[in-house]
ROSE-306481 format. One line per field, with one value per residue (C-alpha): residue in three letters; chain; x, y, z. Coordinates in steps of 0.02 Angstrom, whole numbers. Layout:
ROSE-306481
r: (Ala,...)
c: (A,...)
east: (X,...)
north: (Y,...)
up: (Z,...)
***
This chain:
ROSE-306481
r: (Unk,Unk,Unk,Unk,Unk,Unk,Unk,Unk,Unk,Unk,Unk,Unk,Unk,Unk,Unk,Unk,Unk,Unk,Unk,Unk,Unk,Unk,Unk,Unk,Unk,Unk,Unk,Unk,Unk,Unk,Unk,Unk,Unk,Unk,Unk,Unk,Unk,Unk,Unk,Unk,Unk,Unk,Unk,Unk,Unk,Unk,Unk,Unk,Unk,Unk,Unk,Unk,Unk,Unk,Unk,Unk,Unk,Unk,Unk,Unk,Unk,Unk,Unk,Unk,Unk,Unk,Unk,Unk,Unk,Unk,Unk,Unk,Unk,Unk,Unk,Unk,Unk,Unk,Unk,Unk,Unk,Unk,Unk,Unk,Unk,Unk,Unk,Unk,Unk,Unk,Unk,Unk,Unk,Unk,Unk,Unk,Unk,Unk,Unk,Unk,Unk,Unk,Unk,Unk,Unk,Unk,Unk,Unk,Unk,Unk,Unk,Unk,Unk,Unk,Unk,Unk,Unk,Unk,Unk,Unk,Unk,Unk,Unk,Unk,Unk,Unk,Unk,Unk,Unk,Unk,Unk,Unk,Unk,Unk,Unk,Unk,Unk,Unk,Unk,Unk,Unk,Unk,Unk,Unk,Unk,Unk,Unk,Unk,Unk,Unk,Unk,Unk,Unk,Unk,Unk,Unk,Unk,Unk,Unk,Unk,Unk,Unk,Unk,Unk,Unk,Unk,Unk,Unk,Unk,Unk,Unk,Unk,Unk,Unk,Unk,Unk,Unk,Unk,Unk,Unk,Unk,Unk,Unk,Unk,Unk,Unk,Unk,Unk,Unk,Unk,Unk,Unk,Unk,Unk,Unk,Unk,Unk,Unk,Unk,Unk,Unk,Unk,Unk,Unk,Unk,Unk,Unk,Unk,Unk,Unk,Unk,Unk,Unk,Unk,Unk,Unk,Unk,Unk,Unk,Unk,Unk,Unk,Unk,Unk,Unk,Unk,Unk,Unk,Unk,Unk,Unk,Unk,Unk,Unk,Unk,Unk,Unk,Unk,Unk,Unk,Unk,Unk,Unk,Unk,Unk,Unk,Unk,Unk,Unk,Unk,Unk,Unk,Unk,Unk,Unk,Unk,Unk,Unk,Unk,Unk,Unk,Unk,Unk,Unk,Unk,Unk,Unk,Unk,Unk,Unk,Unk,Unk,Unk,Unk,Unk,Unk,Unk,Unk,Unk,Unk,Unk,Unk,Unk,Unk,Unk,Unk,Unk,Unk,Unk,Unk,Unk,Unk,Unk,Unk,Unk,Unk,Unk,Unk,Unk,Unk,Unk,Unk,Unk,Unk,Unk,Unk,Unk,Unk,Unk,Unk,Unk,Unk,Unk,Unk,Unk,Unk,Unk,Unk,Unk,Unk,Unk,Unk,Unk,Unk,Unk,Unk)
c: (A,A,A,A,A,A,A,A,A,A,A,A,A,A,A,A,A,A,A,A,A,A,A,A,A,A,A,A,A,A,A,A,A,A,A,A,A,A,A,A,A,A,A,A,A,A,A,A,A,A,A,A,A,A,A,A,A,A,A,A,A,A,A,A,A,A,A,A,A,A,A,A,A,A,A,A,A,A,A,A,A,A,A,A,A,A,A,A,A,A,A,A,A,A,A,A,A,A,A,A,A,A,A,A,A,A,A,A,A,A,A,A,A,A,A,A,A,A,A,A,A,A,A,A,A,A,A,A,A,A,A,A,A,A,A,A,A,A,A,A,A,A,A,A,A,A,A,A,A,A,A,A,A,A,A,A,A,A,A,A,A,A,A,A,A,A,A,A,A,A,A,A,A,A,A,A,A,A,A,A,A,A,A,A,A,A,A,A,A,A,A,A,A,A,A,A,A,A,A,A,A,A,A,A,A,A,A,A,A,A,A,A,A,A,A,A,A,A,A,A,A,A,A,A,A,A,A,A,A,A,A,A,A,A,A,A,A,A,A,A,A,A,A,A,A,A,A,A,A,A,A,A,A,A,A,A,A,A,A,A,A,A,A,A,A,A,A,A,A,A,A,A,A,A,A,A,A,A,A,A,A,A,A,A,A,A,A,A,A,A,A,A,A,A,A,A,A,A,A,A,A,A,A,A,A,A,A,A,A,A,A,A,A,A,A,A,A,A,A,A,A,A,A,A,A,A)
east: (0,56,79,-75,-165,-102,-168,-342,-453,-593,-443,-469,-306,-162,-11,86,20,64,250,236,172,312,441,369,350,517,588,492,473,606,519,434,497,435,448,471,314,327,169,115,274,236,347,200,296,210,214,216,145,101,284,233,253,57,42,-31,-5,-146,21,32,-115,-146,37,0,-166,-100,61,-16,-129,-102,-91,-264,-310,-200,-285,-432,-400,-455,-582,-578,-680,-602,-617,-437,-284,-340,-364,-205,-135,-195,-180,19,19,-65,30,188,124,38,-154,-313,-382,-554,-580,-761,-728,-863,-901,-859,-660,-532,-458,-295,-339,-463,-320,-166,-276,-300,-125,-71,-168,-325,-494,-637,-812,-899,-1047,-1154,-1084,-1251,-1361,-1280,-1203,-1011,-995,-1144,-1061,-889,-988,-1088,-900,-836,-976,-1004,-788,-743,-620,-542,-630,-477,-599,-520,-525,-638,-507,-393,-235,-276,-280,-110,-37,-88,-13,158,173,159,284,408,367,379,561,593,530,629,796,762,708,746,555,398,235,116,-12,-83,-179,-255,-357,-531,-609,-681,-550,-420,-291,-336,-356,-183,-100,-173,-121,51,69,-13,57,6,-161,-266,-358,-458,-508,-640,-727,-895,-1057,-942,-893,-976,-842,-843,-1037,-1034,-903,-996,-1163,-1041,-1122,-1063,-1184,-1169,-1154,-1312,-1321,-1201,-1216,-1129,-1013,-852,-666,-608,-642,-516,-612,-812,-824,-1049,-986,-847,-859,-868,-690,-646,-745,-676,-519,-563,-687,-546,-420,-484,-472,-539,-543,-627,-734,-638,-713,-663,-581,-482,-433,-392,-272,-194,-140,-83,33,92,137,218,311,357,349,229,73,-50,-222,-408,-414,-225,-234,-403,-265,-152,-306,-384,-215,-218,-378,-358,-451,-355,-196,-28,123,284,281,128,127,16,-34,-10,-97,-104,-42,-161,-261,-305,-181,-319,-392,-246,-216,-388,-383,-233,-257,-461)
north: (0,169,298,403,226,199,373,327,308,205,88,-92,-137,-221,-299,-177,-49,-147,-165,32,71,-66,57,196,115,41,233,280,129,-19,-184,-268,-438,-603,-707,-902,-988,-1162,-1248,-1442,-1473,-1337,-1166,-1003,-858,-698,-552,-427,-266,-216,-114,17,173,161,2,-85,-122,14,136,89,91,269,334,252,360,504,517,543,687,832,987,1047,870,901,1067,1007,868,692,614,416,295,185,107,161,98,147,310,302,283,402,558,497,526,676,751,726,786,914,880,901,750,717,522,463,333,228,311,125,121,91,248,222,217,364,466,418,494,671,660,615,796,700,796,638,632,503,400,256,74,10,130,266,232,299,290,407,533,519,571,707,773,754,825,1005,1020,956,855,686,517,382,222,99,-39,11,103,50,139,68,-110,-91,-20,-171,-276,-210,-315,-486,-413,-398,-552,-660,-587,-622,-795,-830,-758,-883,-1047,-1002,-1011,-878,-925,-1055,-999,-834,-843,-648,-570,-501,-353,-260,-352,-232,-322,-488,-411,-327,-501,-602,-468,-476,-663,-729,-905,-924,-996,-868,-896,-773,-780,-673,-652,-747,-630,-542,-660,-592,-591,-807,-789,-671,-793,-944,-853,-791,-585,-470,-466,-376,-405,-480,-401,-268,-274,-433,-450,-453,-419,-380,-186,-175,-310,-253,-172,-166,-253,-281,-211,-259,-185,-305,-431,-451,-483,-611,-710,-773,-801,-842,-1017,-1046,-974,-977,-854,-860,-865,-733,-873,-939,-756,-722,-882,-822,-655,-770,-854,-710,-628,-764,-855,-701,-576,-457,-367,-398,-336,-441,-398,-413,-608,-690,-756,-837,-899,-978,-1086,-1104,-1189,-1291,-1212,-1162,-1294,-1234,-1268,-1248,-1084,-1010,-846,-769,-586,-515,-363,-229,-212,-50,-81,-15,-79,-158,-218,-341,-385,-442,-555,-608,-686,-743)
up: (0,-42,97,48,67,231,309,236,370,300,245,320,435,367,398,298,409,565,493,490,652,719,646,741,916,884,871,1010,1148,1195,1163,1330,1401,1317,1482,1489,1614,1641,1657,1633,1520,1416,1403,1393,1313,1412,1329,1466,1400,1602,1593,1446,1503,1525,1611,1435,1249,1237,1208,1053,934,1022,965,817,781,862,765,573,651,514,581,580,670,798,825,859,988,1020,1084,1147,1245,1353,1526,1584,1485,1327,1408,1457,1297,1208,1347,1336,1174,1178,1303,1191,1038,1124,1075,1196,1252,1305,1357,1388,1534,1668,1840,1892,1827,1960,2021,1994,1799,1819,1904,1793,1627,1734,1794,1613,1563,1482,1521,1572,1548,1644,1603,1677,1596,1633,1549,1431,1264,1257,1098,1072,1198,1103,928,1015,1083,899,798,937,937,763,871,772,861,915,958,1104,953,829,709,562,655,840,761,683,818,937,830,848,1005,914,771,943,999,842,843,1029,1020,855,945,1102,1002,821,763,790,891,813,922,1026,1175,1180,1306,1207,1227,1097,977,937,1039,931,778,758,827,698,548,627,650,501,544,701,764,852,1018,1137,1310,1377,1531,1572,1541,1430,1291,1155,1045,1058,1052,884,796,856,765,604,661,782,946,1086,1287,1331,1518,1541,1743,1739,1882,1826,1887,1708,1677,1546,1437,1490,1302,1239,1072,932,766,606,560,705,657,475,555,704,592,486,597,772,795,979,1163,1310,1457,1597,1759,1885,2013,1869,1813,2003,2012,1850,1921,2076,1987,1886,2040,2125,1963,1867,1987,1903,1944,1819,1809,1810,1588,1564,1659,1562,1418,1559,1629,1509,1455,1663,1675,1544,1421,1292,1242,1257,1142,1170,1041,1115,1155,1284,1312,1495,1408,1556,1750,1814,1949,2129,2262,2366,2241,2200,2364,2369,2219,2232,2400,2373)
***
């Protein structure tokens, strides 16, 4: 694709463009570990995005987007949706391109993400996750300031940039056994995460985990069209991954590629961060743990090339001492 092509917005994603946007987080970011895990004779390959500069791989689809603002875009600001990291994401890059931010995030996200997007320079508009449509506040923010919309997964750019992590680790795992990942265990939310592996890793086999009462990414590919959550008070631990539904630029993506995956259950996704903590010494949040989970609990088969997203580390401080030692 030509450069021109590229910048296109109503482009689908690509793996060219994922090549691209691993040039520019390469310029800009060191790559994050790919960790060995031993587990039932197997060797997991965690990818742990939890030490970005954010605390998640969100970092990079948002620098991605950010960075091929013109200048008249970067006039007139951003706005995103997000329930903390991509917030976090794209207020980072904001701040160091020097573009407003306005992020449209729950009344119900942890603090600690809530408070690293104002510290980070971000303006936040809260809504109810239960009853108001974000998406609908984020195009009512764009259409009265003119402001350019960066979706939490929903966006050509965002995909590519997500998928810079598996074009690191397909090069980290081919330096430590001399062969890339045959398979990807990614934690699901709205898909973005999944997509952008699977563009960057066309070789490897594809797998999601997602949390119970919020699987509708399995559900949709099970039915071959997108639907969405079917109760969106579900209890769950996972904030990062409690997105309404995936789109169809998502969806184009996941339905040929995703072989498998599992909803995790919040005990399993609790043991997961456990072990995390206590075998690789990392904090990991509820979202950024359903992947390790799910190949945990035996619900998703490991390899001994598999890859598996550790996709974010932000969460309260009690709150992780409270799941961590249910």
């Amino acid at each position: 694709m030509t450069e021109q092509e590229l910048r296109d917005p109503a482009r689908a994603p690509g793996r060219a463009g994922v090549l691209r946007a691993a040039e520019k987080i390469a310029a800009l970011l060191p790559p994050t570990p790919l960790l060995p895990l031993e587990v039932d004779g197997h060797t997991l390959w965690c990818k742990a995005e939890m030490l970005q500069p954010v605390g998640a791989f969100k970092i990079r689809g948002a620098w991605h987007r950010l960075s091929d603002l013109d200048e008249g875009e970067r006039a007139r600001g951003v706005v995103g949706v997000s329930s903390g990291n991509h917030a976090q994401g794209v207020a980072w890059a904001a701040r160091r391109l020097g573009v407003a931010a306005t992020i449209v995030m729950p009344r119900d996200a942890p603090r600690a993400k809530l408070a690293a997007t104002q510290v980070l320079g971000a303006q936040v508009v809260l809504y109810d996750r239960a009853r108001e449509d974000r998406d609908a506040i984020a195009a009512g923010l764009v259409a009265e300031s003119g402001a350019t919309l960066v979706h939490a997964y929903g966006d050509p750019w965002i995909i590519e940039g997500q998928g810079t992590a598996g074009v690191e680790a397909a090069a980290q795992l081919e330096a430590r056994i001399g062969r890339g990942p045959d398979r990807i265990v990614a934690c699901c939310g709205g898909g973005g995460l999944t997509a952008g592996l699977a563009l960057a890793c066309p070789e490897a086999d594809i797998f999601i985990a997602e949390p119970e009462g919020w699987d509708d990414v399995l559900r949709s590919l099970a039915a071959g069209e997108v639907l969405g959550v079917a109760d969106r008070t579900y209890p769950t631990d996972c904030d990062a991954l409690q997105t309404p539904r995936t789109l169809p630029i998502n969806f184009a993506v996941l339905k040929a590629r995703v072989s498998g995956g599992a909803a995790v259950s919040r005990a399993e996704v609790r043991a997961a961060m456990r072990l995390a903590f206590e075998r690789l010494h990392l904090v990991v949040e509820p979202g950024g743990a359903a992947a390790l989970a799910a190949v945990l609990a035996g619900k998703v088969a490991a390899t001994d090339a598999t890859v598996v997203t550790l996709s974010g580390g932000n969460v309260d401080r009690e709150a992780f001492l409270r799941l961590i030692g249910d």
